[in-house]
N, C-alpha and C positions, 0 to 999 in steps of 0.2 A: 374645467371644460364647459362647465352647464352657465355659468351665471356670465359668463364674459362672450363666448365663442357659438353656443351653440340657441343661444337668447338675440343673438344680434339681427337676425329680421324682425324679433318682436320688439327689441328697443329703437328700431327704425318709424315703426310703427303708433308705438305708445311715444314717444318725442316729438311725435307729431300733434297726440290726441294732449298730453300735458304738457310741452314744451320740454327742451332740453334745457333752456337759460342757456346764461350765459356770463362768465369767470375773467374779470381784468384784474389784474393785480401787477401793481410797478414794485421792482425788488425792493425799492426803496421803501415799503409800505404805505407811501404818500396816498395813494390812488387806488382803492381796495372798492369794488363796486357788485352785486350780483344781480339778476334781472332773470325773469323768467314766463311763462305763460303760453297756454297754445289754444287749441280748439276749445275744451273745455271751459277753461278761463274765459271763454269770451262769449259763448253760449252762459254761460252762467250766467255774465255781464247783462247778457241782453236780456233775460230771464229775470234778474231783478229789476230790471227798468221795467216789462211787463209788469211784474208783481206790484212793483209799487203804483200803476196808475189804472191799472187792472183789479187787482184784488187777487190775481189769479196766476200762476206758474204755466207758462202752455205746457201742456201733457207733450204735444212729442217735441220740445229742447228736454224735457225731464225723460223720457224714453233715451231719446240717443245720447246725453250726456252721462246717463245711468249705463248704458251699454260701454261706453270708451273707456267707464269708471272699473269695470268688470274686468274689462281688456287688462288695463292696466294693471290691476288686484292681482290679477292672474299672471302673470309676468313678475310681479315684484317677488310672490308669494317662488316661485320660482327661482330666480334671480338670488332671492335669497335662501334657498336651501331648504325651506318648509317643506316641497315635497317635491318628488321625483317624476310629476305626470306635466310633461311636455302639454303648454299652454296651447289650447287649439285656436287655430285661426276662424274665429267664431264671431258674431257679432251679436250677443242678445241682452238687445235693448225691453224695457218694459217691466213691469210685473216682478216676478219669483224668478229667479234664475233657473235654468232648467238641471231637476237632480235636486234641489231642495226640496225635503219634505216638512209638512207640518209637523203640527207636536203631536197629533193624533196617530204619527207616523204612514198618511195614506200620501203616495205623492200626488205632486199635483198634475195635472192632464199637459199636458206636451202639449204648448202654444202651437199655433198655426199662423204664419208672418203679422208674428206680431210686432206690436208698434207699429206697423202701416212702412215701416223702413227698407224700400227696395234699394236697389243699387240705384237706380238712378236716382232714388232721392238722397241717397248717401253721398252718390259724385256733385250731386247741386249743391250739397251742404259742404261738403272740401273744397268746391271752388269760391261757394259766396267768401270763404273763410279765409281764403288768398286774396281774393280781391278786395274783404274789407283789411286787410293787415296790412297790405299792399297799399290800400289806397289811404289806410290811416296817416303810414309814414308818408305818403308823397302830402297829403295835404298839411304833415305837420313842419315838413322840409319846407315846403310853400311857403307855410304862414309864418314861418323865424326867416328865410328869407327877403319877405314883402316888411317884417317888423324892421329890419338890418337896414333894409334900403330907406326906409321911409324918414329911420328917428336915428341910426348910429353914425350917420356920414359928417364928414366932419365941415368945415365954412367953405372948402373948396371941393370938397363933394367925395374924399376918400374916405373909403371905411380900412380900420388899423386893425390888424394884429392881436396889439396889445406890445407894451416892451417887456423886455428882457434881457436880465444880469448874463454876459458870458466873460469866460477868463483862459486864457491861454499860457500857458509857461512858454511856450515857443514863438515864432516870430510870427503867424499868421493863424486865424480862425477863419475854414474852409465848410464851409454849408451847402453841403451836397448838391446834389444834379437836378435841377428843373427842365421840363421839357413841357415843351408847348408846339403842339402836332394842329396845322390846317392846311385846305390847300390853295389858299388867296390870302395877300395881305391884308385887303378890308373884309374876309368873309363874315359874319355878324356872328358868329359861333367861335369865331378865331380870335384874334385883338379885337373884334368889337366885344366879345365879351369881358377879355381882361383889365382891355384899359392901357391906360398910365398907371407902373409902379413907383414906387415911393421907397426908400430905403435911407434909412437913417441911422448912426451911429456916434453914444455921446464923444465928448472930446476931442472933439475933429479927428476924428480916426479916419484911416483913405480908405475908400472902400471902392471895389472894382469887379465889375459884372463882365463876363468871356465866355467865350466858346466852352464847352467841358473838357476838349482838349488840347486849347491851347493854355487851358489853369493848371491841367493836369503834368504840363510839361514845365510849368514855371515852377510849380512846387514843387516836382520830384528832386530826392534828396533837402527839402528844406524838413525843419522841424515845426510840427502845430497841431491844431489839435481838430479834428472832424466833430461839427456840429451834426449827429444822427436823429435828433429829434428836442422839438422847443416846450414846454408844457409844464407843469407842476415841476419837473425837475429836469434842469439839461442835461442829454445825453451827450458824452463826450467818446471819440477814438484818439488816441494820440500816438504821432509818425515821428519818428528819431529823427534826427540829420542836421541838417546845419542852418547856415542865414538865408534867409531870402534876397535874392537882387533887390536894387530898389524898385518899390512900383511904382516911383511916379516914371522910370525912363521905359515904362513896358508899352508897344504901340499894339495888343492883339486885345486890348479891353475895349468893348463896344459902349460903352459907359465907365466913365471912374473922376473922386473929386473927394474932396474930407467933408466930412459931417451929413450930408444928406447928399442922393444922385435918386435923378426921375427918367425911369425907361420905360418908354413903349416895348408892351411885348413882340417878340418877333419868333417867328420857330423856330425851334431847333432845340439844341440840348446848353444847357445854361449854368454855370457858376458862379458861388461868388464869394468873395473874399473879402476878409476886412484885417486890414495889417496899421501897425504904426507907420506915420509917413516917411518919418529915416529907416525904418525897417529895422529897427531895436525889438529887443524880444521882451516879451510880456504883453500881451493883449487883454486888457482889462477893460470893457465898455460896455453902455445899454444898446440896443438894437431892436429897431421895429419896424416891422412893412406893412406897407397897406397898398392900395390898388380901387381906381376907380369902381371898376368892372360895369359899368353901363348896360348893362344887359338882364343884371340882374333882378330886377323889376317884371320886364315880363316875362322872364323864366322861373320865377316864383310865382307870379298870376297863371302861369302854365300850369306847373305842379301844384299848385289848390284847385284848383277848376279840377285836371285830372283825377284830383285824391276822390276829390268830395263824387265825380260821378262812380268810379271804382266802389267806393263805398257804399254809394244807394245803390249799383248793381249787385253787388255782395251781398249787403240785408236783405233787398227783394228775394235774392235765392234762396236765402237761409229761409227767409218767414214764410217763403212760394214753400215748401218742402218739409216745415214744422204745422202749416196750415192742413196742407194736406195728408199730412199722416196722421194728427189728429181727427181728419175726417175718416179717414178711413178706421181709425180706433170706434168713431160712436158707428159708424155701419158694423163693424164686425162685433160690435158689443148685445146689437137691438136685438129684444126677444124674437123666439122664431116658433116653430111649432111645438105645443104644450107634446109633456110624452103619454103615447099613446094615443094621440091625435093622429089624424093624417097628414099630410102634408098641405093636400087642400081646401083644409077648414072642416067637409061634409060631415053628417054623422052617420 
């Protein structure tokens, strides 16, 4: 009950301050990857980039990073059964943990907000931390973007795929449902972003692009096999049943021809098939698409521009909120009246 059910606000919490990560793994074991990091990780990040052109760690990224470290300690230490006291929703950043005593056994005096760490410099530091992780990915999505458009397009201006081996024991190979939602033919978000498609398959194989459900009525009761996904390893489904009609006498293909066909996108819900042209069974062939996409260029100069200001708003937050709480550490540190002194100097 304690380390799974009654920890789960505090694992909400600390997944945020350490990262959850995050676990892919294909059954086939091809594709085994792990990834992780969160607040900490990235105040640390910037902490060494300080350090190294500083000479100097800022005191308050080392106050609140030392406090989410605590968090955390406190929840693991829990989590895993070391002891039975419910981790307090507590945040102390700085110094001695409060309740540690010296060796001399006197403790030490109950901080007063320390670390300069209010709530509102807490909430500026969770949002710079969104908006720089936020604005990381948009500008890294950007820049592979602007890099695709620039150098991968090919002499007639398509970027591909890539190919790929599929094989069928049945009479057709059926690659799920594409849908393409706008609400104009030229709207520039709609075909103007997709383009002209490109679809290719070796050995003059016929290949034929439909409605989702006028494919879906051609091939019920045939046998083939569903391409579910293209990548290190194809995924297959495979459907029982019998031959397929021919498809070259089929008139609901909005596109169809052997060995390569180029369609403008159009909306709607989409299919497509690739069968032998007598309609004999065994589908064995390479297959690859590509697609102009014309748009792509300034929706990548979009998302860099976007990333990159996301990001200098982020670290201004962060450094606004690490600036000032080290300020407030050297006022709350400065000598004050000797004891036995008055207050106002006099003697």
């Amino acid at each position: 009950m304690k380390w799974w059910l009654l920890a789960i606000p505090h694992y909400l919490i600390v997944g945020f301050f350490v990262g959850g990560g995050s676990y892919v793994a294909y059954r086939t074991g091809e594709t085994v990857y792990n990834s992780g990091g969160g607040l900490v990780s990235l105040l640390a990040l910037f902490a060494a980039v300080a350090l190294l052109f500083t000479g100097r760690y800022p005191q308050g990224v080392f106050d609140f990073v030392l406090g989410m470290d605590r968090w955390a300690l406190r929840v693991a230490a829990y989590a895993g059964l070391m002891t039975d006291s419910y981790p307090p929703f507590r945040f102390d950043s700085g110094g001695d943990e409060p309740g540690v005593t010296t060796i001399d056994q006197t403790p030490p005096p109950t901080p007063s907000g320390r670390g300069g760490w209010s709530g509102g410099r807490i909430a500026a530091v969770l949002i710079g931390a969104l908006l720089l992780i936020s604005g990381a990915g948009m500008a890294a999505t950007g820049g592979v973007g602007l890099w695709a458009d620039q150098t991968q397009r090919d002499a007639q201006g398509y970027l591909s795929s890539g190919t790929y081996h599929v094989h069928s024991d049945g009479y057709a190979l059926e690659f799920g449902t594409v849908e393409f939602r706008w609400t104009a033919a030229d709207w520039a978000v709609g075909d103007g972003f997709v383009g002209d498609i490109r679809l290719t398959a070796g050995g003059n194989r016929f290949i034929g692009i439909g409605r989702a459900d006028d494919v879906a009525r051609y091939l019920s009761g045939v046998e083939r096999d569903e391409v579910n996904g293209i990548g290190p390893r194809v995924n297959y489904r495979h459907r029982t049943g019998g031959a397929a009609a021919d498809p070259r006498a089929q008139t609901f293909w909005v596109v169809a021809g052997t060995g390569s066909v180029d369609w403008r996108a159009e909306p709607g819900s989409w299919t497509v098939v690739v069968l032998n042209p007598d309609g004999t069974r065994v589908v064995d062939t390479d297959v690859s698409a590509s697609a102009t996409i014309p748009a792509l260029g300034a929706v990548s100069i979009g998302l860099l521009a976007g990333g990159v200001v996301l990001f200098l708003l982020g670290g201004m937050l962060v450094a606004f909120a690490a600036v000032r709480a080290s300020e407030r550490d050297g006022a709350s540190q400065s000598p004050g009246a000797q004891p036995g002194q008055p207050a106002g100097g006099d003697e």
